[in-house]
C-alpha positions as CSV (number, residue, x, y, z in Angstrom):
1,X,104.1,54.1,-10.0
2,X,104.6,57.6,-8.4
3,X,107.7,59.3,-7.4
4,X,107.8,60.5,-3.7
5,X,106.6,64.0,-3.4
6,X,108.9,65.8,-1.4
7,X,109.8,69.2,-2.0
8,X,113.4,70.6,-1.7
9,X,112.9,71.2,1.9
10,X,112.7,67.9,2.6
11,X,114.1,66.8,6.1
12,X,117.8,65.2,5.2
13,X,119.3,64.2,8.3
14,X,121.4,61.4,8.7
15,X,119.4,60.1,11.6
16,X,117.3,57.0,11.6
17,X,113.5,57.8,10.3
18,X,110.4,55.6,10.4
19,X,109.2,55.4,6.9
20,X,106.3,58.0,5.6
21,X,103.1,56.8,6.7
22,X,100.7,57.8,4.3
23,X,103.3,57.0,1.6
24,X,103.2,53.0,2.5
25,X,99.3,52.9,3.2
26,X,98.7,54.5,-0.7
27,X,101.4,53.4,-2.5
28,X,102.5,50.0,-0.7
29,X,106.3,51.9,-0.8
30,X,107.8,54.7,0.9
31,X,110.6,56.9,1.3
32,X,111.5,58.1,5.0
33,X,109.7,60.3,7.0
34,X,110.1,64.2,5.9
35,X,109.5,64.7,9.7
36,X,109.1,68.5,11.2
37,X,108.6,69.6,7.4
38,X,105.5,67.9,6.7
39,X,102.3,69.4,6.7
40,X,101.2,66.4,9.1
41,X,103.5,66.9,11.4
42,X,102.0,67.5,15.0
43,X,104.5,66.8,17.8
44,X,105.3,63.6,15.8
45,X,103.8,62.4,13.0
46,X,100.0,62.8,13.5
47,X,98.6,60.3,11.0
48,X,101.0,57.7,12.1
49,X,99.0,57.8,15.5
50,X,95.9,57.0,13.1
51,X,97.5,54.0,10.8
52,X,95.5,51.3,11.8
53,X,92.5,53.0,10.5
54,X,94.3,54.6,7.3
55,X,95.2,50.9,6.9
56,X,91.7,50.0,5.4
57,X,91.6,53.0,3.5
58,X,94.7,53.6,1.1
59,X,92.3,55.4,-0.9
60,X,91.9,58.2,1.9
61,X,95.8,58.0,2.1
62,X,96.2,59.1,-1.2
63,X,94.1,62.2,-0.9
64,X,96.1,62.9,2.2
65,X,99.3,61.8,0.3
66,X,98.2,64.4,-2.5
67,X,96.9,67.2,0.0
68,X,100.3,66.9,1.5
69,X,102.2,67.3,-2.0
70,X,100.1,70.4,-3.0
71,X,101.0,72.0,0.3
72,X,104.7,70.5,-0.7
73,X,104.8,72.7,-3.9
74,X,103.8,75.9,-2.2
75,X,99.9,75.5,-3.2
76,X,97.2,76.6,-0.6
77,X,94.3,74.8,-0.1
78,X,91.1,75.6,1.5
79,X,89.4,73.8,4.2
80,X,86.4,72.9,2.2
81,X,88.3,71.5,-0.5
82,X,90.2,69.1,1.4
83,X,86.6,68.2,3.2
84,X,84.7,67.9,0.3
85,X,87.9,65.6,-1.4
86,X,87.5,63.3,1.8
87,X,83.2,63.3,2.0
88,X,83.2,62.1,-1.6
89,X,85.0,59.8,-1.1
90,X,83.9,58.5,2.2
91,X,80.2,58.3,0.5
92,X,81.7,56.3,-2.0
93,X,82.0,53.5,1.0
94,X,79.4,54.2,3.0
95,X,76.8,51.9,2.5
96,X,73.8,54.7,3.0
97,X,75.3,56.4,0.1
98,X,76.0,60.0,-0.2
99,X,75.1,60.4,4.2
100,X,73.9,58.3,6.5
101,X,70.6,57.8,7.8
102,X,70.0,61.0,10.0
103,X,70.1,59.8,13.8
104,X,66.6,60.2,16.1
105,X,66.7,61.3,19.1
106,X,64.0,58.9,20.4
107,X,64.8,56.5,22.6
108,X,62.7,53.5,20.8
109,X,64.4,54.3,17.2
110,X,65.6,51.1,15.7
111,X,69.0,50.7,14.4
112,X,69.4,50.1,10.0
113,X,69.8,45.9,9.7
C-alpha cells in the first residue's frame, strides 16, 4: 500500500474537498483533493472531467498518479517521457499490439473483425 504523495505544499484548507481523482482510480483510496497545487489542476480538476474513462484504466492512473508525485518533489519531466510512459502502456492493451492498423484513406477499406 502507498502513502499519498503530497508534497509540503499541499492545499490545507479547512474547506470541504472532493477526494483526489487519480488517487481513488489507482489505489482504490484517497486522500482529498490538493486542489490549485496540483499539477492537474486546470480551472478545476482536469482529470476529474475524464474519470469515467480513467475508471477502466487504474493502470494509466498510476502513471498519472506518479507523473504528478515527480512534479510534487520538484522533479521535471519531459514531454516525451510522460508520452512514451503512457504509449507503452496503452500498446500493452491494445489488441493490434505496439500501434494500430494504419487507417486508409479509401473509401472501400474494410474495418479489422
Amino acid at each position: 500500500m502507498r502513502a499519498p504523495c503530497h508534497g509540503p505544499t499541499m492545499h490545507r484548507d479547512p474547506e470541504h474537498r472532493q477526494f483526489c481523482t487519480i488517487e481513488l482510480v489507482a489505489e482504490g483510496h484517497a486522500s482529498r483533493c490538493p486542489g490549485e497545487e496540483c499539477a492537474f489542476w486546470e480551472n478545476g480538476c482536469f482529470l476529474a472531467r475524464i474519470e469515467e474513462e480513467l475508471d477502466d484504466h487504474p493502470d494509466v492512473a498510476q502513471i498519472l498518479l506518479d507523473v504528478r508525485c515527480r512534479l510534487e518533489q520538484g522533479q521535471r519531466i519531459e514531454l516525451e517521457e510522460a508520452r512514451r510512459l503512457l504509449s507503452v502502456r496503452l500498446a500493452a492493451e491494445s489488441p493490434w499490439g505496439a500501434a494500430p492498423p494504419s487507417r486508409s484513406t479509401s473509401t472501400d477499406a474494410t474495418l479489422p473483425g
